[in-house]
C-alpha positions as CSV (number, residue, x, y, z in Angstrom):
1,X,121.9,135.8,127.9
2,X,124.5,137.6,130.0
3,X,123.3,139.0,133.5
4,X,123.0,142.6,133.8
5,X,125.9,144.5,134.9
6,X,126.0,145.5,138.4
7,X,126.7,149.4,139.0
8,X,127.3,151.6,142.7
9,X,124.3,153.8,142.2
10,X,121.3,152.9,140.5
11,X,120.6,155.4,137.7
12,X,117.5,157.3,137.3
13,X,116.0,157.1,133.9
14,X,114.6,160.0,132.2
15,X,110.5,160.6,131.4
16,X,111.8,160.6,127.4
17,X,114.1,157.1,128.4
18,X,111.4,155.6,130.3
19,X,108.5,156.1,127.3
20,X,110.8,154.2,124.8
21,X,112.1,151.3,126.6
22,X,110.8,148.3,127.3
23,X,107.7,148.2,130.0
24,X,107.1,145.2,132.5
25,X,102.8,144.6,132.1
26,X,103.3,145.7,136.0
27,X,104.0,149.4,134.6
28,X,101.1,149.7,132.3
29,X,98.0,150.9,134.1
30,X,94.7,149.4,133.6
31,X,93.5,152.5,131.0
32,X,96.8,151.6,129.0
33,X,96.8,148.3,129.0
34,X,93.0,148.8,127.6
35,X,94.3,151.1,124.6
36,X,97.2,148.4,123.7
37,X,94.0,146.1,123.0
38,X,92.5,148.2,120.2
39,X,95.5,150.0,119.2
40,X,97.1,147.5,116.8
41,X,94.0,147.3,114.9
42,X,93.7,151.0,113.9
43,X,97.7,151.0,113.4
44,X,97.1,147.5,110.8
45,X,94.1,149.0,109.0
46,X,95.9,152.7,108.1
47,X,98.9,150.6,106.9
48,X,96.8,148.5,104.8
49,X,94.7,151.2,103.6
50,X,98.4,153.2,102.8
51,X,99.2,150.2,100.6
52,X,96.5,150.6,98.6
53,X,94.5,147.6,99.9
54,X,90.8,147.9,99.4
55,X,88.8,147.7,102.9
56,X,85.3,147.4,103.2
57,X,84.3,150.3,105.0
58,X,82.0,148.5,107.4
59,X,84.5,147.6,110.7
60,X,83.1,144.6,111.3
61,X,83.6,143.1,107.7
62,X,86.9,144.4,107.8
63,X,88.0,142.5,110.6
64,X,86.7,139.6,109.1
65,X,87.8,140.2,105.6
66,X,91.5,140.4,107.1
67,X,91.0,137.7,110.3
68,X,88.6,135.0,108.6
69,X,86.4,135.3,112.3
70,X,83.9,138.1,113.7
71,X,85.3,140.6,116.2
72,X,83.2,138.6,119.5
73,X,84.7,135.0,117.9
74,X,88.5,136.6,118.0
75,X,87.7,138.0,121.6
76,X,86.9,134.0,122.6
77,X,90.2,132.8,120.7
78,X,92.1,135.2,123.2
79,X,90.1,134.4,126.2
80,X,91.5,130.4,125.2
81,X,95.3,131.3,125.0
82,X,95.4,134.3,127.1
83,X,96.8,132.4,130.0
84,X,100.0,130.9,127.9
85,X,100.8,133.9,126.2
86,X,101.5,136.0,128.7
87,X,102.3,133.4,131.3
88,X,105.5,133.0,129.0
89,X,108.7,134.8,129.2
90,X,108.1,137.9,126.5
91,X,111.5,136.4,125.3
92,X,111.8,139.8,123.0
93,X,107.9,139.8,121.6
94,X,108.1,143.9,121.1
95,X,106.8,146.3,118.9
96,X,109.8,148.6,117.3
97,X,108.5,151.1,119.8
98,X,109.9,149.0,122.3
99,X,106.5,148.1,123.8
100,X,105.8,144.2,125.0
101,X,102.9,142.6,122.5
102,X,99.3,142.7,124.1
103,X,97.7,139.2,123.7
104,X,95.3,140.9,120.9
105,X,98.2,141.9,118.3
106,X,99.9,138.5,119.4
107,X,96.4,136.5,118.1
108,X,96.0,139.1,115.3
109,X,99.8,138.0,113.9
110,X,99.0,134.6,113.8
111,X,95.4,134.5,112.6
112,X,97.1,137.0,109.4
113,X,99.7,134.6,109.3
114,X,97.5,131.0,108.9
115,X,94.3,133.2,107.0
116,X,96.4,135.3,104.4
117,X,99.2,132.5,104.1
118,X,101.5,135.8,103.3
119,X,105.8,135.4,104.2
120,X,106.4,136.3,108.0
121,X,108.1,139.7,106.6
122,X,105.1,140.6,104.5
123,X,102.9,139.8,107.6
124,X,105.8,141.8,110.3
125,X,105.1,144.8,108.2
126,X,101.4,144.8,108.5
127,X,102.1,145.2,112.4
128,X,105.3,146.8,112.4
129,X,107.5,143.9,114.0
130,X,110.0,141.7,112.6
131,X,110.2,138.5,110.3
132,X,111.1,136.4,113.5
133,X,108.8,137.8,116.1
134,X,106.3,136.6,113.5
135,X,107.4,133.5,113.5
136,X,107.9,132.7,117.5
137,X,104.3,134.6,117.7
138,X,102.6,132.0,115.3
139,X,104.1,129.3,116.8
140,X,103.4,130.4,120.3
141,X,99.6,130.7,119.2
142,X,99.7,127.2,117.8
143,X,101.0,125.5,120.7
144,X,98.5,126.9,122.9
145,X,95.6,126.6,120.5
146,X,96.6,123.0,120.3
147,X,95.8,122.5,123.5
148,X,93.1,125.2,124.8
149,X,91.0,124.6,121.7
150,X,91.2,121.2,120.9
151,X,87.7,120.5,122.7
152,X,86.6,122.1,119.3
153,X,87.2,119.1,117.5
154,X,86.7,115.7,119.2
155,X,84.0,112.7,118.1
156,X,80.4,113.1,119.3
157,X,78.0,111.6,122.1
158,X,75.9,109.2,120.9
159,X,73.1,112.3,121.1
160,X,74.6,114.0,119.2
161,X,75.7,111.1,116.3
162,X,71.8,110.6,116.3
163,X,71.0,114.2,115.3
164,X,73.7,114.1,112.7
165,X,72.2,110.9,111.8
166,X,68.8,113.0,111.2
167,X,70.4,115.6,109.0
168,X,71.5,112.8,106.2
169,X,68.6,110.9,106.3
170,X,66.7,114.5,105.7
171,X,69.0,115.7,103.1
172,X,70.4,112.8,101.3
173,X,67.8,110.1,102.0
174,X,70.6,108.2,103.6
175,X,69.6,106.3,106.8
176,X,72.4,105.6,110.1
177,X,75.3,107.7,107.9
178,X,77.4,109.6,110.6
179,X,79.8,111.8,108.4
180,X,81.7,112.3,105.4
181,X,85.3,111.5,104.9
182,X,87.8,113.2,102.7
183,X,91.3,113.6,101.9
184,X,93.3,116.4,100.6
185,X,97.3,117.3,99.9
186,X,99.4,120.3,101.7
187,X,101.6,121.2,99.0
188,X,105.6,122.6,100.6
189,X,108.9,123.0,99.2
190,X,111.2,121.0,101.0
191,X,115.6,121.9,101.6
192,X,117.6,119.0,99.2
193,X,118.9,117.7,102.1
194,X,114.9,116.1,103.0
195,X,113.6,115.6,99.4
196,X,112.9,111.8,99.2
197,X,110.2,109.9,97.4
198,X,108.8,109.6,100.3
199,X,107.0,112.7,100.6
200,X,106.9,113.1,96.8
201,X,102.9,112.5,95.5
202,X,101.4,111.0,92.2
203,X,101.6,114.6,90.7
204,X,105.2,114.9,91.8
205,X,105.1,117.1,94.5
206,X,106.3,116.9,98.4
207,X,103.1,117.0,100.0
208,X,101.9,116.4,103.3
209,X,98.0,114.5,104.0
210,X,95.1,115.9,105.5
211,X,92.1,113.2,106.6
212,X,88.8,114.6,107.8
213,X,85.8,112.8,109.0
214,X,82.8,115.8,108.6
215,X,79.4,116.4,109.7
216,X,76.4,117.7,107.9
217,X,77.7,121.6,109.2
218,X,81.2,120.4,107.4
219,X,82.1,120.4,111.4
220,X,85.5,118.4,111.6
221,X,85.1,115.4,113.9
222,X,87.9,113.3,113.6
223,X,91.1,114.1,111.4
224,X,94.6,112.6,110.3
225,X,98.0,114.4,109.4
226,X,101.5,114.2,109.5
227,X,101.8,111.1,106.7
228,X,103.6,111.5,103.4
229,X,101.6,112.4,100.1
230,X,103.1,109.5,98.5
231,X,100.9,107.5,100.1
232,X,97.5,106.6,98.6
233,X,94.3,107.4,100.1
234,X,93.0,103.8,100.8
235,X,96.6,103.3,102.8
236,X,96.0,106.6,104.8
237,X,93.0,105.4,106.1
238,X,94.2,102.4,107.4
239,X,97.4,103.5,109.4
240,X,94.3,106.1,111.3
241,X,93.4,105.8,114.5
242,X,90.0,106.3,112.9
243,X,90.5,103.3,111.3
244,X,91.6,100.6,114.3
245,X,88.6,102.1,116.3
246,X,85.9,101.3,113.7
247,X,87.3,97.8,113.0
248,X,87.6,97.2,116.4
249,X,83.8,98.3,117.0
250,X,84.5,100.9,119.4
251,X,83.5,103.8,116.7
252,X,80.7,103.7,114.6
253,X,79.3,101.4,117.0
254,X,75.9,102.7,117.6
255,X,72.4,101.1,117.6
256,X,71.2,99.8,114.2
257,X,68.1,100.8,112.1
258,X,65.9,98.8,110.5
259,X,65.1,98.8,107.2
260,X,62.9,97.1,104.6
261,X,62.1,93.1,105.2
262,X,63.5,93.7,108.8
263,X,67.1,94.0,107.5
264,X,69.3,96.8,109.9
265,X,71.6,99.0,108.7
266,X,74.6,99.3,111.0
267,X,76.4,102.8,111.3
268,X,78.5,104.2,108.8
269,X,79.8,107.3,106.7
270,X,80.6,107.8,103.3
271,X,83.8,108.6,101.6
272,X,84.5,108.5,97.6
273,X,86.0,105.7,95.1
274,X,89.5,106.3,97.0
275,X,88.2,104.6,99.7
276,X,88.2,100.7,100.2
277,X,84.5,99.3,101.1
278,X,84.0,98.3,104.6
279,X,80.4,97.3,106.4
280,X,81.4,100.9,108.3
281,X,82.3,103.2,105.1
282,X,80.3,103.0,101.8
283,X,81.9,104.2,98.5
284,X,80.2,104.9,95.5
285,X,78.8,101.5,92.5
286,X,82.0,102.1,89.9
287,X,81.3,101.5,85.9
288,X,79.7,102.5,82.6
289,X,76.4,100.0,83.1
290,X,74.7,100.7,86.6
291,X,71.1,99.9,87.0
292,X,68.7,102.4,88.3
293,X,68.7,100.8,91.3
294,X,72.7,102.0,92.1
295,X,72.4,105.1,89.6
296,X,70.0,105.9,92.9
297,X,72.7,105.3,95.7
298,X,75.3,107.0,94.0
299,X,73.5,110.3,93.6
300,X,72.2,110.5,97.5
301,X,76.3,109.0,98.2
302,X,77.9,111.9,96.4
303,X,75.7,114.7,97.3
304,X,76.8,113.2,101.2
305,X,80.1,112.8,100.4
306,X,80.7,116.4,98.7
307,X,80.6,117.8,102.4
308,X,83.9,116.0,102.9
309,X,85.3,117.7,99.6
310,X,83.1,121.2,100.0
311,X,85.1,121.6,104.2
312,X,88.1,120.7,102.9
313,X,87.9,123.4,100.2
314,X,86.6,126.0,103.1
315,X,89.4,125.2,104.8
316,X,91.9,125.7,102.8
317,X,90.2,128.4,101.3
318,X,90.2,130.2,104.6
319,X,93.1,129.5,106.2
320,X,95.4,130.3,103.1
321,X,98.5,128.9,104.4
322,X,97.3,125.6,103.7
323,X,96.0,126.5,99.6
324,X,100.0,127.8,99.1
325,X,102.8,126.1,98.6
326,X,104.5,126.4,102.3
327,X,108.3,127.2,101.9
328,X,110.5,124.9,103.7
329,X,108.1,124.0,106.7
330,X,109.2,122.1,109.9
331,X,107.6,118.7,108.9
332,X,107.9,118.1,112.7
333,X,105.7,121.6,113.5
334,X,103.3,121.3,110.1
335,X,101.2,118.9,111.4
336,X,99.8,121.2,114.0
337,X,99.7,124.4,112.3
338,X,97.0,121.9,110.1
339,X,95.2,120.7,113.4
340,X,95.3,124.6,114.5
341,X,93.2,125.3,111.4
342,X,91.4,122.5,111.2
343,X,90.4,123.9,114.7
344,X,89.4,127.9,113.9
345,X,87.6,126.0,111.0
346,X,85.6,124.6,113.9
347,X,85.4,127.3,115.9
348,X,83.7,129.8,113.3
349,X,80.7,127.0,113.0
350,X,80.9,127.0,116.6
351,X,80.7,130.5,117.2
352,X,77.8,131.0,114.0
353,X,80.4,133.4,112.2
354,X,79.2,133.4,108.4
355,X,82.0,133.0,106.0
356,X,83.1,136.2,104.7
357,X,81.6,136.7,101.2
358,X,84.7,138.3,99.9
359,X,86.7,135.4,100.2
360,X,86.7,132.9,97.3
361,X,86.9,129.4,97.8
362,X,88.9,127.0,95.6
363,X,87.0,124.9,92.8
364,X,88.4,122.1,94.8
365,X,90.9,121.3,97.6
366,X,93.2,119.5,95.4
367,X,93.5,121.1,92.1
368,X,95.7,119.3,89.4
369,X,95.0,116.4,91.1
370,X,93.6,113.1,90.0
371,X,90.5,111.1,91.5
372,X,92.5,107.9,92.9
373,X,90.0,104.6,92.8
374,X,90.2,102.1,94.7
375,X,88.7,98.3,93.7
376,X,88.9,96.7,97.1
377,X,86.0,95.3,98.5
378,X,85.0,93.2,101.2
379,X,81.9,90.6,101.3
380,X,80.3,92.4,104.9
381,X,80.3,96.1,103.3
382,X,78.8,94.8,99.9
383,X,76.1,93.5,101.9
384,X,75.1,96.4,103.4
385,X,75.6,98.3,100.7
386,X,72.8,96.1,98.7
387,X,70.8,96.4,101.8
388,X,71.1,100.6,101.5
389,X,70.3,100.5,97.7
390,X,67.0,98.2,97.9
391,X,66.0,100.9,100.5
392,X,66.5,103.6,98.1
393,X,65.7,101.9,94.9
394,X,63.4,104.4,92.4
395,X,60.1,103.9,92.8
């Protein structure tokens, strides 16, 4: 950027100059400053509302019918990036009118951006500012979510393990089981210059994995991203960080319980037929003749293990840029616009937001897409899993 021009005599600007150009935050006083909060709100619902768009009339479900979070849960998300967003140089963030951006309309931009999954231009129109400053906006929000939020989404005390612990033992009859793990694809387009078979799934397209470890809240407690679709489930797991600490015994390394005939059940969660068998992760009996015994396992085991599948859908379902097909992303950047959702996902169960009822969910997180199964087994997670299913055996 050149420097400005030197000149004799500073000039005077006029009140009608002065009102259009661009204001420092020094220049805007406190009553100002309060308006440019609120302002971009009332200015996003008349355009929608002039392009037809049905609103629900109460305020509150509008917000979240367009946001995904309450009013009081998008007033936190600011409080958390406030700091970087207007630490930063502005760096041209205006409105046309030639104001800078409040942090509000900033958050606003990207939460439209991730929960409608609409193109930057679409979403610059909403709040009358260009493709790019969309763009730099959402990315801004991401890199400081990434790192203001990311207490949102870490793996619990042992207090709090125990408590989950309680919830699938109430609801699933399931004793010591700590989560739920899934896996789903986020489908892009990618330049011919990257296409490679690498990143090329089973149902031929470039896709990018998403591995979540959930709670009985479908709370995310541990997730994986950033590897190639082409890669199968069972392989994911085992090139996690999830995965070295649960061999290793420093995860899932609680206290065991006992069981019937003083056999103990270790900790564990449950993940579907994907999934290889370990003494740490229990996947479902496969084939045509089960006896009652495993017929019982299997139906407490997949109404756990849906809570993997049902926050994945939610997910994706909320934060729409994820359920489209992403044009061309940064393969570099994607990976934490998915943690940043993964995040807000958090977040709303954190905050006690109720999902707005307006927004459908998907059937499933990975429509078109076949159930991979997995045959592997080992000798220490067979064991356990015969020790689980004479504990539940039909009486």
């Amino acid at each position: 950027m050149a420097p400005p021009k030197k000149s004799k005599k500073p000039k005077r600007k006029s009140k009608d100059s002065a009102a259009s150009g661009s204001r420092s935050t020094a220049q805007i006083g406190p009553a100002e400053a309060k308006n440019l909060e609120t302002e971009w709100w009332y200015s996003f619902l008349q355009k929608q509302s002039d392009s037809g768009v049905t609103i629900p009339p109460d305020e509150g479900e509008a917000f979240k019918h367009f946001f995904r979070i309450s009013k009081k849960t998008f007033e936190y998300i600011c409080s958390l990036v406030r700091e970087d967003l207007v630490s930063r140089p502005p760096s041209g963030l205006i409105n046309i009118e030639g104001r800078l951006l409040s942090v509000e309309k900033q958050v606003a931009i990207a939460l439209r951006r991730l929960a409608s999954g609409d193109s930057q231009v679409s979403v610059g129109a909403a709040f009358n500012v260009g493709q790019s400053t969309v763009s730099q906006v959402t990315w801004r929000f991401i890199e400081s979510m990434e790192a203001r939020g990311k207490h949102h989404l870490n793996w619990p005390n042992q207090a709090r393990i125990e408590e989950i612990k309680t919830h699938f033992e109430m609801a699933f009859g399931l004793p010591n089981c700590c989560g739920a793990i899934g896996a789903t694809h986020i489908i892009m387009t990618l330049p011919a210059i990257e296409t490679s078979d690498d990143w090329c799934d089973k149902e031929r397209n470039y896709s990018m994995f998403l591995q979540g470890v959930v709670d009985h809240e479908m709370r995310f407690l541990d997730i994986v991203t950033g590897w190639p679709g082409s890669m199968s489930i069972s392989r994911l797991l085992k090139h996690s960080y999830f995965f070295r600490l649960c061999e290793s015994g420093k995860r899932l390394n609680g206290p065991a319980k006992k069981l019937v005939e003083n056999e103990e059940i270790r900790e564990y969660i449950v993940g579907d037929a994907a999934y290889p068998l370990f003494s740490w992760l229990m996947v479902p009996y496969e084939g045509k003749s089960l006896c009652a015994s495993m017929n019982t396992f299997n139906a407490g085991h997949t109404a756990a293990r849906s809570l993997a599948s049902r926050a994945l859908s939610r997910l994706k379902g909320t934060w729409r840029i994820l359920n489209k097909v992403m044009w061309r992303p940064d393969k570099h950047k994607l990976p934490s616009t998915i943690l940043v959702c993964c995040l807000l996902h958090n977040i709303v169960i954190d905050c006690g937001d109720e999902l707005d009822a307006d927004v459908a969910l998907p059937e499933h997180h990975d429509v078109g897409y076949e159930e991979q199964s997995m045959q592997q087994e080992g000798s220490l997670g067979q064991a356990m899993r015969e020790i689980l299913t004479k504990y539940l055996r039909p009486i």
